[in-house]
C-alpha positions as CSV (number, residue, x, y, z in Angstrom):
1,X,2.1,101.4,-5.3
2,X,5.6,102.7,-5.6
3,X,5.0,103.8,-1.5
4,X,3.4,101.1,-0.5
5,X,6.9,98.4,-1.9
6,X,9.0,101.3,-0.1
7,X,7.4,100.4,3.4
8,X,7.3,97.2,2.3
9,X,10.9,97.4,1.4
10,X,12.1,98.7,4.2
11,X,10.5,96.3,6.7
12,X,12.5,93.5,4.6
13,X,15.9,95.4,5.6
14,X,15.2,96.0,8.6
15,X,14.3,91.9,8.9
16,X,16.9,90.3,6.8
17,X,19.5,93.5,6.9
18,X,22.7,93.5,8.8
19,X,21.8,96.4,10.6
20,X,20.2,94.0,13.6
21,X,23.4,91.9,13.4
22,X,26.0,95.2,13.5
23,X,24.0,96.1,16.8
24,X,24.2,92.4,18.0
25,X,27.8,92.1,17.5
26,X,28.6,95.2,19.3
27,X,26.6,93.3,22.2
28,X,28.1,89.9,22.3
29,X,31.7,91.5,22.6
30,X,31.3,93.9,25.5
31,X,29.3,90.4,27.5
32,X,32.4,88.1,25.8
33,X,35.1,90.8,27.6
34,X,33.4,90.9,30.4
35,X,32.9,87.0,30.6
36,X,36.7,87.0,30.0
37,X,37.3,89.2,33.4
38,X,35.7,87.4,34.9
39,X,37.1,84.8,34.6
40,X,40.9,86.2,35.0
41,X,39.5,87.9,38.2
42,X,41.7,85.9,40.8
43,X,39.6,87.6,43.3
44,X,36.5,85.2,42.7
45,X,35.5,82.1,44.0
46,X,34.4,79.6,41.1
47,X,31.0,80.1,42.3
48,X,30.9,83.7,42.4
49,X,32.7,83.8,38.8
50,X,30.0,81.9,37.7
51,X,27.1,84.1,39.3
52,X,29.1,87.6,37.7
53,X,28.9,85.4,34.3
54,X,25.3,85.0,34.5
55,X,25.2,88.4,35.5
56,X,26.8,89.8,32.2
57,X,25.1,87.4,29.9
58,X,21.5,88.1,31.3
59,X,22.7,92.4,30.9
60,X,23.5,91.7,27.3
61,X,20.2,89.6,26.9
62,X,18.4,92.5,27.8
63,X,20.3,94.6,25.5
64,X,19.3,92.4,22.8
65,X,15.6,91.9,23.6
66,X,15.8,95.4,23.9
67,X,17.1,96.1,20.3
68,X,15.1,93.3,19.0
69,X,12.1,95.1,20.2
70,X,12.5,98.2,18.7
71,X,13.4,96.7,15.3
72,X,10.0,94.6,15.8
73,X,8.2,97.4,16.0
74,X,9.5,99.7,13.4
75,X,9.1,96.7,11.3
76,X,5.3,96.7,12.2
77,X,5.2,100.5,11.8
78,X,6.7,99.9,8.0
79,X,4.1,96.7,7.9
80,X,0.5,98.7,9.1
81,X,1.4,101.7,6.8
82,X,2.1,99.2,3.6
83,X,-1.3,97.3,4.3
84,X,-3.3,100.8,4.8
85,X,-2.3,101.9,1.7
86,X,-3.1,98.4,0.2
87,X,-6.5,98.2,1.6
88,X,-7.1,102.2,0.6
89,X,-6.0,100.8,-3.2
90,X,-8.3,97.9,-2.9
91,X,-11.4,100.4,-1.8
92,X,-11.1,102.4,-4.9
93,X,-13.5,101.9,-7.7
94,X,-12.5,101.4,-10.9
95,X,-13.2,104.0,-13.2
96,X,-15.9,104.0,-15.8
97,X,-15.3,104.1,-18.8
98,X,-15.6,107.0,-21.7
99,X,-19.8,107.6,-22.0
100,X,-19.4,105.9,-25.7
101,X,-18.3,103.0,-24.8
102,X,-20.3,102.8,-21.9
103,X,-23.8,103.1,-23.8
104,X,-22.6,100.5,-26.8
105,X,-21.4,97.9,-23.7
106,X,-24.9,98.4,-22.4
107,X,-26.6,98.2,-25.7
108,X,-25.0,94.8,-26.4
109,X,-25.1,93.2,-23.5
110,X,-28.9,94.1,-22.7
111,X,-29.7,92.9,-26.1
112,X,-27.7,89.6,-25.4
113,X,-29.6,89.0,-22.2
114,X,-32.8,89.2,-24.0
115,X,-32.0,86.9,-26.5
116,X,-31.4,84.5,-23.6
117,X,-34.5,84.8,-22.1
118,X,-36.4,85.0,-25.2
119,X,-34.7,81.9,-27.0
120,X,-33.0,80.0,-24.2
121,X,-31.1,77.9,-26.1
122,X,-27.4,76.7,-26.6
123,X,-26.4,79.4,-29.3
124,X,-28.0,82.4,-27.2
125,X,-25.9,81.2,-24.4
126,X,-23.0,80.9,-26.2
127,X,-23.5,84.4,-28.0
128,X,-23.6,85.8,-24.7
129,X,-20.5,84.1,-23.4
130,X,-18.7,85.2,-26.3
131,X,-19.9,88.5,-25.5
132,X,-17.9,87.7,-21.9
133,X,-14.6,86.7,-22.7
134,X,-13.8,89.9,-24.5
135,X,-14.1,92.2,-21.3
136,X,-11.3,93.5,-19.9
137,X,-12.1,96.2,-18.4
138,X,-12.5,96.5,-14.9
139,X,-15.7,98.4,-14.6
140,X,-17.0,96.7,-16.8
141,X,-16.1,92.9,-15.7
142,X,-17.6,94.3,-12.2
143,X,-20.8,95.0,-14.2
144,X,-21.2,91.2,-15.3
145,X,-20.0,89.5,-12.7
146,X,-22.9,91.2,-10.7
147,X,-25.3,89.6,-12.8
148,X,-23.8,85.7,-12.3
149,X,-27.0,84.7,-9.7
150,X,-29.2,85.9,-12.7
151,X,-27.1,84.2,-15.3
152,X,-25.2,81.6,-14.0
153,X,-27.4,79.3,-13.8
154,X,-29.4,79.5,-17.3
155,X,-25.7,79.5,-19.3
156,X,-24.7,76.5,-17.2
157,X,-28.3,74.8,-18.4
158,X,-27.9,75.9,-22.1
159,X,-24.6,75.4,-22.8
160,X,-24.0,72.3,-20.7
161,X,-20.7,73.3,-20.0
162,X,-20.7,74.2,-16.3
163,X,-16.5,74.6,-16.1
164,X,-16.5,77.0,-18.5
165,X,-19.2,79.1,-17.6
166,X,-17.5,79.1,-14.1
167,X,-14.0,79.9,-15.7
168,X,-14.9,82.7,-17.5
169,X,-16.6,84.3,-14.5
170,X,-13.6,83.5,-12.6
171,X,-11.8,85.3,-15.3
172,X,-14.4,88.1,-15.2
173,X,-13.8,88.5,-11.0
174,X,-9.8,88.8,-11.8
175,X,-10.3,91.4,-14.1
176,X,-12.3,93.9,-11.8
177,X,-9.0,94.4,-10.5
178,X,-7.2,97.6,-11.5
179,X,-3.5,96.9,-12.2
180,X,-2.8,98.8,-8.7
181,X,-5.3,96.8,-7.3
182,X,-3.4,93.5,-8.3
183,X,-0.7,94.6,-6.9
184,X,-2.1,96.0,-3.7
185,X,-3.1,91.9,-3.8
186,X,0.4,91.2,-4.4
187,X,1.6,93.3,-1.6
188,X,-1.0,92.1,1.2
189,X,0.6,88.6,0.6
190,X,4.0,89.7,0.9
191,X,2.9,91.6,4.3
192,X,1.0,88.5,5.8
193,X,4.6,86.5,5.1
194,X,7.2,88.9,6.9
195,X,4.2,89.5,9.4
196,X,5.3,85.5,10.0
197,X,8.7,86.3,10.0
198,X,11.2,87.1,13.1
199,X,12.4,90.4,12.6
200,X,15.6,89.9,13.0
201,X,18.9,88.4,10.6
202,X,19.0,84.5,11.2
203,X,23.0,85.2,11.6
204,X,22.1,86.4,15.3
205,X,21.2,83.3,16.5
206,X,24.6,82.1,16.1
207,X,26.3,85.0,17.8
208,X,23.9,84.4,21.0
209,X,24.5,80.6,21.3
210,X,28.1,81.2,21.6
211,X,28.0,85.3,23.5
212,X,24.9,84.2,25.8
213,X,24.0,80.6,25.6
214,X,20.5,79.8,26.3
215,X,19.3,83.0,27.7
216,X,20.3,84.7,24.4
217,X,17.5,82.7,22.7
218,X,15.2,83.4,25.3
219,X,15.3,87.2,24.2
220,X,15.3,86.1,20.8
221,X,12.2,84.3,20.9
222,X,10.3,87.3,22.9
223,X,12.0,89.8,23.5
224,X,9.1,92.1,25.1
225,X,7.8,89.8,27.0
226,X,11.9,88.8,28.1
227,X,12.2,92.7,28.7
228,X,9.0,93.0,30.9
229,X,10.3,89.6,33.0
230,X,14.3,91.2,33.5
231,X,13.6,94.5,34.0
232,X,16.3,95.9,36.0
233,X,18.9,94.0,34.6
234,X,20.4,96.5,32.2
């Protein structure tokens, strides 16, 4: 697990980090100096300072997008490798437990079964429930919960009590779960949100409203596709 929170981990910097808004800076002031030439350039006509303008804001939109994109896809690198090596940790079975333990689990729990079929009544149902609640172990709770077509249905009848049949199943199906496994759960989760989240500081947006305007936002937004549609204008 303790790999799986590092890529994790490092996907969140590079999201959230100010690594993406160092970069950015360094962008916005070469386009807000060259804006500022521009416009000091007594050589241009108000129309032509305006085109240059355009010019050097849609240069440093591509220099973003182009940023933007890389730290996209290093953050889906990170992402892939954290949800591999959750889904690897889910795949594992649990392992069984010692031979002893094993054998008197087997010995009880047949017996129990019997005495369900055999007396099918409220106390055999309940016996067996009992039986239920005290498993913990993951092998084990993956053993019973195999059986709930079988005996769902006849401890629901006996015992009348359909909710708390259901809960301790529901308890049962939790605790298949190794405690990797829960948080390999944990993890996926935590993946599927940042998978949702723009990979980049929210402070940029700022810096490109004022550096850019509009444009900025475009790159923001997409900044492959806004590559692919300005190529050239590095």
């Amino acid at each position: 697990m303790t790999d799986i929170n590092t890529h994790i981990q490092y996907a969140t910097n590079m999201i959230h980090g100010d690594t993406t808004v160092g970069i950015s800076k360094d962008i916005f002031d070469i386009v807000k100096n060259e804006v500022k030439g521009i416009q000091e350039d007594k050589t241009l006509s108000p129309m032509g300072k305006i085109q240059k303008e355009d010019e050097a804001r849609k240069r440093g939109a591509y220099h973003l997008a182009n940023m933007l994109n890389a730290n996209q896809n290093m953050v889906n690198a990170e992402l892939h490798a954290a949800e591999t090596k959750a889904n690897k940790a889910l795949a594992q079975l649990p392992p069984t437990p010692p031979d002893t333990e094993l054998r008197q689990f087997n010995e009880k729990y047949a017996e129990l079964k019997a005495n369900l079929q055999v007396h099918a009544n409220a106390r055999a149902a309940g016996q067996l429930l009992e039986f239920m609640r005290g498993v913990n172990d993951p092998y084990l709770a993956d053993l019973l919960t195999q059986d709930y077509a079988e005996l769902g249905g006849a401890l629901i009848k006996y015992t009348k009590n359909p909710i708390g049949v259901n809960t301790i199943y529901g308890t049962l199906r939790s605790a298949r779960d190794t405690a990797e496994q829960v948080q390999a759960r944990t993890a996926l989760q935590e993946i599927a949100q940042l998978r949702q989240t723009r990979a980049y500081n929210s402070l940029l947006e700022l810096g490109a409203d004022k550096a850019l305007g509009p444009i900025g936002r475009s790159a923001m937004n997409d900044p492959a596709g806004f590559m692919q549609a300005n190529e050239g204008s590095a």
